[in-house]
PyMOL Python script that loads the backbone (N, CA, C, O; Angstrom):
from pymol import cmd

cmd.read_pdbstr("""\
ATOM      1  N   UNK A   1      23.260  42.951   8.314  1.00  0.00           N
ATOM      2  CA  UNK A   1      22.262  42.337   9.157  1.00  0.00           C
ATOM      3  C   UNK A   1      22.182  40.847   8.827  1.00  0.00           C
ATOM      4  O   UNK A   1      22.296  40.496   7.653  1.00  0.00           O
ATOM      5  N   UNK A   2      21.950  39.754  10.017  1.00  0.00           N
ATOM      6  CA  UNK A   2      22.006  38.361  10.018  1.00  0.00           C
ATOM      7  C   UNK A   2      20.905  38.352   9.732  1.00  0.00           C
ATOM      8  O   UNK A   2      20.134  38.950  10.482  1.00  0.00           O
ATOM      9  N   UNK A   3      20.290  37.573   8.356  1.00  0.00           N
ATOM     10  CA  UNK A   3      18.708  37.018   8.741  1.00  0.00           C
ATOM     11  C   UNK A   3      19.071  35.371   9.083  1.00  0.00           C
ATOM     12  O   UNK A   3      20.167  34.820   9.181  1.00  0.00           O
ATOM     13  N   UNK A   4      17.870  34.901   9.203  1.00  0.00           N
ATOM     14  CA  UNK A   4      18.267  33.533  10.068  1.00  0.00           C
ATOM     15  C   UNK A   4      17.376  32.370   8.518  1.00  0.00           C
ATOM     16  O   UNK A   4      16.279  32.403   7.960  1.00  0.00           O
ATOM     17  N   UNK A   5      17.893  32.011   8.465  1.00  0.00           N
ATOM     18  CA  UNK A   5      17.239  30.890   6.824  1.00  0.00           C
ATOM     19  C   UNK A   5      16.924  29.409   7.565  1.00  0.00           C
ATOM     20  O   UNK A   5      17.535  28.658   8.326  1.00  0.00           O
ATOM     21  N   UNK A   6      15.447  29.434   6.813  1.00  0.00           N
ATOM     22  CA  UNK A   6      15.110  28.221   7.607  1.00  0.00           C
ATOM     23  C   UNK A   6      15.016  26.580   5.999  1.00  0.00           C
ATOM     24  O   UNK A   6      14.688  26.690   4.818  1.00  0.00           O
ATOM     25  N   UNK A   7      15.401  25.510   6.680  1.00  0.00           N
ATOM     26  CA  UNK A   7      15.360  24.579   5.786  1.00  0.00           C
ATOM     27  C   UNK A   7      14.477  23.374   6.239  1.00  0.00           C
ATOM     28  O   UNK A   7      14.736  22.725   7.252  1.00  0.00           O
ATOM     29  N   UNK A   8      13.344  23.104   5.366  1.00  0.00           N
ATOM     30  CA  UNK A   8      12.660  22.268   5.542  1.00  0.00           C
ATOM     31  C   UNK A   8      13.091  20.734   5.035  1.00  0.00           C
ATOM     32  O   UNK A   8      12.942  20.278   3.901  1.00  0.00           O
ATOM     33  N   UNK A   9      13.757  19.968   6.377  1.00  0.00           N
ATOM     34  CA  UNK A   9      13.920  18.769   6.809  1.00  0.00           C
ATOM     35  C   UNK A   9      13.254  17.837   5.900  1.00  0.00           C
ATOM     36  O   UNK A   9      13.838  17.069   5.135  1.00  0.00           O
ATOM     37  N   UNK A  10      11.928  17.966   6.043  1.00  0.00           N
ATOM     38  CA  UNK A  10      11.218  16.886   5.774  1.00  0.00           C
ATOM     39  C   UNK A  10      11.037  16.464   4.276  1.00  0.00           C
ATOM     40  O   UNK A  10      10.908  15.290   3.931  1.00  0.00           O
ATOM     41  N   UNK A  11      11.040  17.973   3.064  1.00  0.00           N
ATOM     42  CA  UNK A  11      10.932  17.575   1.683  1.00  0.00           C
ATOM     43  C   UNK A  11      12.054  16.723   1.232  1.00  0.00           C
ATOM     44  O   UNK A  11      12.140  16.057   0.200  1.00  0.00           O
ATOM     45  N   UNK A  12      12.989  16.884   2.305  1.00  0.00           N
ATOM     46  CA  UNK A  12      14.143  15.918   1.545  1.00  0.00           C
ATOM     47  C   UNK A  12      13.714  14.039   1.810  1.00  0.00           C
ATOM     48  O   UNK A  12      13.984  13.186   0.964  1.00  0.00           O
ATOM     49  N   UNK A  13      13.275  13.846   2.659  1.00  0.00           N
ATOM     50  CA  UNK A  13      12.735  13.015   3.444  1.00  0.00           C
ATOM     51  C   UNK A  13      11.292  12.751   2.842  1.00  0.00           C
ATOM     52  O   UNK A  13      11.016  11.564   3.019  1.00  0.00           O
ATOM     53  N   UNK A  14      10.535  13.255   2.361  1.00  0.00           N
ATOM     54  CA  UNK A  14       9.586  12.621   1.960  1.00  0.00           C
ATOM     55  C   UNK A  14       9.871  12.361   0.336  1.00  0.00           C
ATOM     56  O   UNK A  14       9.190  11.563  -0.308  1.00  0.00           O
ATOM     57  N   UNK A  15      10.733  12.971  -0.121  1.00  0.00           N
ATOM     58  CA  UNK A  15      11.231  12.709  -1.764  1.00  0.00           C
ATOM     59  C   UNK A  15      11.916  11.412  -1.537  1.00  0.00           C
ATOM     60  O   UNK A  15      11.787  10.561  -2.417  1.00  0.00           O
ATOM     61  N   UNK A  16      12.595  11.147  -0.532  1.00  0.00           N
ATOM     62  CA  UNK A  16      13.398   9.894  -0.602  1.00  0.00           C
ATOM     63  C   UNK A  16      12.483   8.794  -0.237  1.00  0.00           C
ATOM     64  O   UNK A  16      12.698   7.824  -0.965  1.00  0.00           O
ATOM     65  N   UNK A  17      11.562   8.590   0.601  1.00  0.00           N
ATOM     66  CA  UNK A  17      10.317   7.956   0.454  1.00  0.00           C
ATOM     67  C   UNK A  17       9.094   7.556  -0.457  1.00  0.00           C
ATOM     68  O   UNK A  17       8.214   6.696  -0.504  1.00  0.00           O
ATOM     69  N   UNK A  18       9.457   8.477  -1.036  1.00  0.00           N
ATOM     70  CA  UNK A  18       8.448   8.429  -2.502  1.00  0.00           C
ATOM     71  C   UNK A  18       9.086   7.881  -3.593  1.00  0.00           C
ATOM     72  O   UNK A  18       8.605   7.105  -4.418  1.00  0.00           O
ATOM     73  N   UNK A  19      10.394   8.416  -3.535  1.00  0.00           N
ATOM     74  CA  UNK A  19      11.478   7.481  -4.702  1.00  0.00           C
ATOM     75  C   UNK A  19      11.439   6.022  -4.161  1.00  0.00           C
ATOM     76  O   UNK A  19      11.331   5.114  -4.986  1.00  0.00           O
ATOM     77  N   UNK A  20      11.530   5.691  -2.647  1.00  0.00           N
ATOM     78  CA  UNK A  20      11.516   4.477  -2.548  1.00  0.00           C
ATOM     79  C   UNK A  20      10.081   3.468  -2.763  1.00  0.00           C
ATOM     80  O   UNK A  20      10.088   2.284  -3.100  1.00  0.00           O
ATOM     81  N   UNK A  21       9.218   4.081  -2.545  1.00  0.00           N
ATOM     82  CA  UNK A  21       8.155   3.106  -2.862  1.00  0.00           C
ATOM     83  C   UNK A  21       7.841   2.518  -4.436  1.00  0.00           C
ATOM     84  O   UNK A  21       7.418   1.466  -4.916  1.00  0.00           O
ATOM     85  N   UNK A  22       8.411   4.136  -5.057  1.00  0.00           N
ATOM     86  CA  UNK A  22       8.553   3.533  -6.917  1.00  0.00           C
ATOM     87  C   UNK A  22       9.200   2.502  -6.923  1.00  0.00           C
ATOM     88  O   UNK A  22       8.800   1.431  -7.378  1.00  0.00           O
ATOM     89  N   UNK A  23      10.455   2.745  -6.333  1.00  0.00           N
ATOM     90  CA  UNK A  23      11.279   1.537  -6.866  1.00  0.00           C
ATOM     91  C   UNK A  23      10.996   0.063  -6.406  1.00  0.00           C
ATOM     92  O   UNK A  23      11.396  -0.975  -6.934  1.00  0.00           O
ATOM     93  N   UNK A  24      10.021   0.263  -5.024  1.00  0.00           N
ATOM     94  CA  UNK A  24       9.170  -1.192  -4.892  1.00  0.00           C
ATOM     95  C   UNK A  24       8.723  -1.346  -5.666  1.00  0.00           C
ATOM     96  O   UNK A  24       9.084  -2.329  -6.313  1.00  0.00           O
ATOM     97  N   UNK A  25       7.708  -0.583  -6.145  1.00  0.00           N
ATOM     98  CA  UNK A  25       6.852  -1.091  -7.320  1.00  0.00           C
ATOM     99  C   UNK A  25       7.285  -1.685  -8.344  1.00  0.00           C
ATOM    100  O   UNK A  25       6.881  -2.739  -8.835  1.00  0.00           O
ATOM    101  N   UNK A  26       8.659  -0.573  -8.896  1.00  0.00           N
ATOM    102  CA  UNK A  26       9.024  -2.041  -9.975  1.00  0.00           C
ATOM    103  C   UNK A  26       9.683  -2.729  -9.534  1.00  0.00           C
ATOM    104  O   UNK A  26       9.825  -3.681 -10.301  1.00  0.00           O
ATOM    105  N   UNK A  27      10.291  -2.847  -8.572  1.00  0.00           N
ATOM    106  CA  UNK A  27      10.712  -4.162  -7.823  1.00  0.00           C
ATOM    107  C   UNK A  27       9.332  -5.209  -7.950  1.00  0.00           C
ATOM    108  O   UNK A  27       9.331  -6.256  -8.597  1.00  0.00           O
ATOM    109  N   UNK A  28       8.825  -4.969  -7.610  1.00  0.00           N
ATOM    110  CA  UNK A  28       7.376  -6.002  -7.334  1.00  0.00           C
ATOM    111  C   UNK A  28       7.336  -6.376  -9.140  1.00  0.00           C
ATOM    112  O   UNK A  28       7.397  -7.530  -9.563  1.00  0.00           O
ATOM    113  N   UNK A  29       7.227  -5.181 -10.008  1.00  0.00           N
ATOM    114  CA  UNK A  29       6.615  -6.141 -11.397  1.00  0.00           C
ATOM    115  C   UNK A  29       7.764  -6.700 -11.461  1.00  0.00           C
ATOM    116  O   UNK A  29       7.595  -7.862 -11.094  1.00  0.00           O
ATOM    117  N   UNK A  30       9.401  -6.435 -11.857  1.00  0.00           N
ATOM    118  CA  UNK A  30      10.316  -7.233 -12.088  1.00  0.00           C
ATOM    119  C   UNK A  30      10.189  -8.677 -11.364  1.00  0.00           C
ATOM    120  O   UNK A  30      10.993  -9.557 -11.671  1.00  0.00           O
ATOM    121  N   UNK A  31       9.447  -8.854 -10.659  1.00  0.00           N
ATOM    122  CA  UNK A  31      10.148  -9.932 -10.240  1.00  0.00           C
ATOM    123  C   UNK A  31       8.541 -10.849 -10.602  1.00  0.00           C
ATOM    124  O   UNK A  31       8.100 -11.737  -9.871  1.00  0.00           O
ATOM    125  N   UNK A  32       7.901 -10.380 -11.835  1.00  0.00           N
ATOM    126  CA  UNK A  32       7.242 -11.364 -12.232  1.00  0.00           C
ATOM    127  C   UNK A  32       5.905 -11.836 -11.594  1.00  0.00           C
ATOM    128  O   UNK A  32       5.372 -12.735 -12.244  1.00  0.00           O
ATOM    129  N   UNK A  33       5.165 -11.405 -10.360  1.00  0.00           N
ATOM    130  CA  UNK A  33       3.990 -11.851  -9.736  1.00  0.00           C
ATOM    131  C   UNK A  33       2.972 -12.391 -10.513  1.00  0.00           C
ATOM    132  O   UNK A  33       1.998 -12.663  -9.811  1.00  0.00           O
ATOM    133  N   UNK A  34       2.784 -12.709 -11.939  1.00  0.00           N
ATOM    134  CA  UNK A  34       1.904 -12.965 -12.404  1.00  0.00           C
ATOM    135  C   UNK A  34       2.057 -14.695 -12.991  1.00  0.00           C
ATOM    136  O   UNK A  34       1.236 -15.488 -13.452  1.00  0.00           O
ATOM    137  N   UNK A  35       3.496 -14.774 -12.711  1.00  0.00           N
ATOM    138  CA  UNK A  35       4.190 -16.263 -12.841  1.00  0.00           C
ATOM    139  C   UNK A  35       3.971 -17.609 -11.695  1.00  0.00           C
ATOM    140  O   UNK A  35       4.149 -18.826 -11.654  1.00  0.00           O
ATOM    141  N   UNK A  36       3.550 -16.679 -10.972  1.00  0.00           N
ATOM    142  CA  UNK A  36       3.298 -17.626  -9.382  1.00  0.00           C
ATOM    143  C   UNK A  36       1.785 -17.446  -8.543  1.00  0.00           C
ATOM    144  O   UNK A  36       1.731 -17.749  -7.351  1.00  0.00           O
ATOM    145  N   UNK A  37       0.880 -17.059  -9.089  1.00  0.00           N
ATOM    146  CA  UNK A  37       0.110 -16.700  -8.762  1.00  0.00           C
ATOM    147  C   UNK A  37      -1.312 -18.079  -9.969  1.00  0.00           C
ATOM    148  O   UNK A  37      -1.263 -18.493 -11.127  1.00  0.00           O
ATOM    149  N   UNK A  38      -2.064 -18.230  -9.104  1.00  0.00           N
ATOM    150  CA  UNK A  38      -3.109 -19.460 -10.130  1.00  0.00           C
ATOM    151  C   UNK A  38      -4.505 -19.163 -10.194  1.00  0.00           C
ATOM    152  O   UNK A  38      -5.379 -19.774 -10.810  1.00  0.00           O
ATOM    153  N   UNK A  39      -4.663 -17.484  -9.011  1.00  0.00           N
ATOM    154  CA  UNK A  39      -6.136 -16.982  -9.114  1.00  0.00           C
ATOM    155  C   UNK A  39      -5.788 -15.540  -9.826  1.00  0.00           C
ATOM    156  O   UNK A  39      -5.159 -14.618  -9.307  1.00  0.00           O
ATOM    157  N   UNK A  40      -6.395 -15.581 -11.242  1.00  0.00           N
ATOM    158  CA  UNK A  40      -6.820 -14.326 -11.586  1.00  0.00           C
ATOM    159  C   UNK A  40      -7.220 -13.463 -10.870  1.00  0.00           C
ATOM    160  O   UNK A  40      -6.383 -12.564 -10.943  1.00  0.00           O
ATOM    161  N   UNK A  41      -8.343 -13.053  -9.919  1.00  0.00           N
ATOM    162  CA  UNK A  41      -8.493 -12.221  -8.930  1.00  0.00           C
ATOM    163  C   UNK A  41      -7.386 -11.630  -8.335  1.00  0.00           C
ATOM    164  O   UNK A  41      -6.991 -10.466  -8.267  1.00  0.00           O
ATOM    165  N   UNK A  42      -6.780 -13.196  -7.722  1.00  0.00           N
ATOM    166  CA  UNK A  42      -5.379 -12.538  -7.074  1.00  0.00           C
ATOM    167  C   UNK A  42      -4.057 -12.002  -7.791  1.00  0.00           C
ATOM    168  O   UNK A  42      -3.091 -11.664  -7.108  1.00  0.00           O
ATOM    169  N   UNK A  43      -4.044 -11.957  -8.675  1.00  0.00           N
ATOM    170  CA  UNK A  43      -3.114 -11.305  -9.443  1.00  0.00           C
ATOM    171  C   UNK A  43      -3.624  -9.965  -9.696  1.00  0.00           C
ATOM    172  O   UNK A  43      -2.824  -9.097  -9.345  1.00  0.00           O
ATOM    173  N   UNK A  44      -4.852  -9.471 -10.262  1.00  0.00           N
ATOM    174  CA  UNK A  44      -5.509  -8.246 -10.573  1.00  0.00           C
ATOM    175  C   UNK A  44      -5.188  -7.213  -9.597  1.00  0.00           C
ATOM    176  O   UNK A  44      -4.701  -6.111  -9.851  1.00  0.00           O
ATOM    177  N   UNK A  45      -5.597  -7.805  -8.142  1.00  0.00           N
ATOM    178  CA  UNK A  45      -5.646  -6.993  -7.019  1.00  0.00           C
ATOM    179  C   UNK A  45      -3.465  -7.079  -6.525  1.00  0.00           C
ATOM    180  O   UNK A  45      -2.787  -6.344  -5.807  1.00  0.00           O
ATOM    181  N   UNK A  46      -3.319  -7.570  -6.851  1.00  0.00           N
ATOM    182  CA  UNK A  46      -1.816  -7.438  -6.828  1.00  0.00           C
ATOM    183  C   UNK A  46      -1.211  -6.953  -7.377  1.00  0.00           C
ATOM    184  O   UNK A  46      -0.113  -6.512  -7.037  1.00  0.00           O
ATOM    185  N   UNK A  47      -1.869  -6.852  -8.705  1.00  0.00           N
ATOM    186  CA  UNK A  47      -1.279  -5.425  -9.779  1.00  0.00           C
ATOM    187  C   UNK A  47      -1.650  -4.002  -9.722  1.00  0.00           C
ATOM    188  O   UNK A  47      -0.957  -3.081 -10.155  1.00  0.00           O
ATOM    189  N   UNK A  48      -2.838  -3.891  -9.132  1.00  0.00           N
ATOM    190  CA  UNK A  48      -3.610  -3.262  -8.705  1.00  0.00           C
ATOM    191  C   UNK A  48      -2.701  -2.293  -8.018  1.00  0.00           C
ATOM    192  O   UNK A  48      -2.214  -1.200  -8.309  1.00  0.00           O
ATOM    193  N   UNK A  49      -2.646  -3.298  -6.758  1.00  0.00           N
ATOM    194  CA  UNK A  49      -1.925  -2.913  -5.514  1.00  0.00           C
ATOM    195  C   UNK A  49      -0.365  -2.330  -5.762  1.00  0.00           C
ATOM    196  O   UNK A  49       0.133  -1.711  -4.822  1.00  0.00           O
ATOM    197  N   UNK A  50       0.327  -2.482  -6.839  1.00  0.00           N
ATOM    198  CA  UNK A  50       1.890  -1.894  -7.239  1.00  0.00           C
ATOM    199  C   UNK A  50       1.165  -0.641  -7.930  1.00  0.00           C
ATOM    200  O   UNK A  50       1.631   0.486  -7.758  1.00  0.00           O
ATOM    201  N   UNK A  51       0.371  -0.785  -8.473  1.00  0.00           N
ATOM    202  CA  UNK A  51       0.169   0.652  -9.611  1.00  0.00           C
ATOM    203  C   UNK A  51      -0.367   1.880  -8.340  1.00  0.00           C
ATOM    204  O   UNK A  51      -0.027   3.058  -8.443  1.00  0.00           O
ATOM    205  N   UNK A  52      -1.362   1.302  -7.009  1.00  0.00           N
ATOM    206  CA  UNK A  52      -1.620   2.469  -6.118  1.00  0.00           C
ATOM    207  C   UNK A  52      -0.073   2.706  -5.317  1.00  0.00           C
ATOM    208  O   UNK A  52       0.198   3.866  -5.005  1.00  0.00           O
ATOM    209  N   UNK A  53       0.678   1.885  -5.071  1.00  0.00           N
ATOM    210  CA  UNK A  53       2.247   2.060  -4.445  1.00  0.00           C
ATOM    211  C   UNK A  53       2.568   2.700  -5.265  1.00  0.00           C
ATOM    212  O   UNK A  53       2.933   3.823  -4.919  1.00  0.00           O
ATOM    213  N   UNK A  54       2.609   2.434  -6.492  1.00  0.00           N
ATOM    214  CA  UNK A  54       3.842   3.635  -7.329  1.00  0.00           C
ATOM    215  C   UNK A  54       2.820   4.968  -7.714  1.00  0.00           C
ATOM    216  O   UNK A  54       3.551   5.925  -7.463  1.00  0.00           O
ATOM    217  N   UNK A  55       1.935   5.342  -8.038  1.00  0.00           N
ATOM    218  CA  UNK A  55       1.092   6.641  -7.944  1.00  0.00           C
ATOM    219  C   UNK A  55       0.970   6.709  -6.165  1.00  0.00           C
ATOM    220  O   UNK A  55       0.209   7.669  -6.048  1.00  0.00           O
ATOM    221  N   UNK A  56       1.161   6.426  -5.298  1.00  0.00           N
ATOM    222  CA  UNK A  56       1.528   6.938  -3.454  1.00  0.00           C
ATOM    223  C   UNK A  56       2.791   7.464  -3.823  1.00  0.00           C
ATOM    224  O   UNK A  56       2.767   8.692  -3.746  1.00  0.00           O
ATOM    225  N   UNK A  57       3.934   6.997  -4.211  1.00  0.00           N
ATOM    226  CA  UNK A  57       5.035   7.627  -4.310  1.00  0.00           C
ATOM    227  C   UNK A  57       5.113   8.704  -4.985  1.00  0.00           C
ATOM    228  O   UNK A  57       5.618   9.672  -4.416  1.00  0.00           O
ATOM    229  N   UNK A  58       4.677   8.843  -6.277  1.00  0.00           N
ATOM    230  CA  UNK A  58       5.165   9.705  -7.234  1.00  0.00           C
ATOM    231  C   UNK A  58       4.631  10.684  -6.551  1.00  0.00           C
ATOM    232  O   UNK A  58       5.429  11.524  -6.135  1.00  0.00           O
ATOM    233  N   UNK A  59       3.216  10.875  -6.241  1.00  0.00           N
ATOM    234  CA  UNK A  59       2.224  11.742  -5.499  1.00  0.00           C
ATOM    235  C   UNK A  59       3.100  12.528  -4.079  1.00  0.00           C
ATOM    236  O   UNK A  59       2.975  13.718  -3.791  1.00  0.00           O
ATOM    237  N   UNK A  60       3.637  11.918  -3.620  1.00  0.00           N
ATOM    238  CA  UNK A  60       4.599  11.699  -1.923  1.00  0.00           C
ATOM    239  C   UNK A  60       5.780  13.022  -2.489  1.00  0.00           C
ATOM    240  O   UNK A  60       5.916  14.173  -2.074  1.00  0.00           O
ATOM    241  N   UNK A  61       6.614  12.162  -3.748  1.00  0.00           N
ATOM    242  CA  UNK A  61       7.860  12.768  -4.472  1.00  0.00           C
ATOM    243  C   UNK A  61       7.062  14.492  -5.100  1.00  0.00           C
ATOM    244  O   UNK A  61       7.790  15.479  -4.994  1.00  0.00           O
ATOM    245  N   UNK A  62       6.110  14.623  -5.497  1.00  0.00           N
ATOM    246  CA  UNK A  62       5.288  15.656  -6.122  1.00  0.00           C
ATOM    247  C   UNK A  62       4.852  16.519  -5.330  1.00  0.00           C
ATOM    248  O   UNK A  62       4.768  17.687  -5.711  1.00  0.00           O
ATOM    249  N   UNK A  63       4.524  16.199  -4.220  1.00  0.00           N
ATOM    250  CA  UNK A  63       3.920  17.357  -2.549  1.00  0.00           C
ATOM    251  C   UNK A  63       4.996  17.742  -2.210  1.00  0.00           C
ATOM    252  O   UNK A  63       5.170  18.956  -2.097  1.00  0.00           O
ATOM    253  N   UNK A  64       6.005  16.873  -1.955  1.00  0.00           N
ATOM    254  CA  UNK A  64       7.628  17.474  -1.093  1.00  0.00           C
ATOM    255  C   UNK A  64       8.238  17.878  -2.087  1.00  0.00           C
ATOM    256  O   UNK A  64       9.386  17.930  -1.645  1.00  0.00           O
ATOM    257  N   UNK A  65       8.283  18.171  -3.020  1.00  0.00           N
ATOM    258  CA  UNK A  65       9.023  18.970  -3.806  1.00  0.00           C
ATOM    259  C   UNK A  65       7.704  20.054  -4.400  1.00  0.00           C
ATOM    260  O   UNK A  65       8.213  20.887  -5.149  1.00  0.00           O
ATOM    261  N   UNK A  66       6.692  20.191  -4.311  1.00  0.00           N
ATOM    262  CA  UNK A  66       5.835  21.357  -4.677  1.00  0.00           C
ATOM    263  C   UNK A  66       6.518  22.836  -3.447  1.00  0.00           C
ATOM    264  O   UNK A  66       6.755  22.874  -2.240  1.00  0.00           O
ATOM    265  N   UNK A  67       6.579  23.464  -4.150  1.00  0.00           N
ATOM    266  CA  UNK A  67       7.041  24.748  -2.929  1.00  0.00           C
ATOM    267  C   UNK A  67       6.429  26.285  -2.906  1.00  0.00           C
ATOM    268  O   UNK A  67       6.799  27.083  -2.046  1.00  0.00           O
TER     269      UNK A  67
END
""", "prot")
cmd.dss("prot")
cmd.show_as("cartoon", "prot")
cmd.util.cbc("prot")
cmd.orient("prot")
């Protein structure tokens, strides 16, 4: 007897999305933002802002691969 097997598209696709936003993130610290920047505020909220990008990803990479 044929059973018919189904494959969900999208966990592959949202793992590769989630890997990519990590690697913004350290893209973003590598490249130093705290060197070019002259308001404390604005640096905080810019660091801020990579640490919620890379916990969105890992979180993203962690749902599509939960099964």
């Amino acid at each position: 007897m044929e059973t018919l097997s189904f494959s969900d598209r999208l966990e592959s696709l949202g793992t590769v999305v989630g890997v990519l936003l990590v690697l913004f993130a350290l893209g973003f610290l590598a490249g130093q933002p705290w060197g070019t920047e002259s308001s404390t505020l604005a640096l905080l909220l810019k660091l801020v802002g990579v640490g919620l990008l890379a916990a969105l990803g890992a979180f993203l990479v962690r749902v599509s691969r939960a099964g």
